[in-house]
N, C-alpha and C positions, 0 to 999 in steps of 0.2 A: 716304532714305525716298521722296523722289519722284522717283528712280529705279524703285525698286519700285513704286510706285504704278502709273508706265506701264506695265512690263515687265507688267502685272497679276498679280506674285507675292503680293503681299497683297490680303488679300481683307477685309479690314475692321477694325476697331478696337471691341473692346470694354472694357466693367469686370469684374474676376474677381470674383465677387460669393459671398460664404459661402451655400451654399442653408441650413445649419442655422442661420446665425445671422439669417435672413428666413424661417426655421418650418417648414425642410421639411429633417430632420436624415435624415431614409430614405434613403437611395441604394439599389436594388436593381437585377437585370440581369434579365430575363427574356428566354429564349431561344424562339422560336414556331415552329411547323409551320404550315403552313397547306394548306389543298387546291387544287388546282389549279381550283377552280369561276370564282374571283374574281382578277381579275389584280392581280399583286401591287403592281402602283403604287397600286391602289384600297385598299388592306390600309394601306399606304403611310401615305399620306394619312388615311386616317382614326385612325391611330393617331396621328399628329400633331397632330390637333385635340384631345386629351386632353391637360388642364393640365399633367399630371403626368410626360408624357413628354418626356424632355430630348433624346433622340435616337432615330432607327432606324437599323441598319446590316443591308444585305442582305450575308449571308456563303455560306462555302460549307460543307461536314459535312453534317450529320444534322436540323440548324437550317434556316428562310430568312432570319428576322430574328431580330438580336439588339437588346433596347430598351432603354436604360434611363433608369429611374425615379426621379422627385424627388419625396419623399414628405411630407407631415406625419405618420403615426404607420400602426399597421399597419390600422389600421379605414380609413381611406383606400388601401393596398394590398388589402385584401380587396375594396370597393368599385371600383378597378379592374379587379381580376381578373373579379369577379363581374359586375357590372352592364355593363362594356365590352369588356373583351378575349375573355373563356367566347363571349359573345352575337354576337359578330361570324359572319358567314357562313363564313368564311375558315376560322376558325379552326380548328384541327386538333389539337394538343396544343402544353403549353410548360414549361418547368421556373424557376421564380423563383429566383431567389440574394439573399441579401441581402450587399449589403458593408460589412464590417466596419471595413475603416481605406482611404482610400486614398493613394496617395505618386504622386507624378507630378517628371517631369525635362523639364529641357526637350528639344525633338527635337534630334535629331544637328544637322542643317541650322543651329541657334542658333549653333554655334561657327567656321561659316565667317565 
């Protein structure tokens, strides 16, 4: 471990913590367009000050960013959508996914 620690392949230690069983059983993905007015670190960033956002990922396709969301119930995703993401300048179009089960492995790299 504090081998890694130097080499700075790890990058931190957390708790894996149930977001449903701390009241936020939502997971959703939302995928975003945005316009070129606002540069995208500023889109960025401000989506990250929103409680509800766990992540942003700039990708490549038809998307800029892919977000996704920890939710308490859908009235809270409507109030996302509506009051902060719609109202952003940036903003351009986006498609919501709600997900339904997730399953996760560990990465390949786990078995070295």
């Amino acid at each position: 471990m504090e081998r890694l620690e130097q080499a700075q392949v790890l990058r931190g230690y957390h708790a894996d913590a149930d977001p449903a069983a701390m009241g936020y059983p939502l997971q959703c993905l939302m995928a975003l367009q945005t316009t070129q007015a606002t540069p995208l670190e500023e889109t960025i960033e401000r989506l990250l000050e929103l409680p509800a956002v766990a992540e942003v990922f700039v990708v490549t396709g038809q998307w800029d960013l892919l977000v996704r969301l920890q939710l308490a119930d859908q009235s809270e995703l409507e109030s996302v959508l509506l009051d902060d993401v719609w109202s952003m300048p940036s903003f351009r179009h986006s498609e919501t996914i709600m997900v339904l089960r997730e399953r996760r492995r560990l990465p390949r790299w786990a078995d070295d």
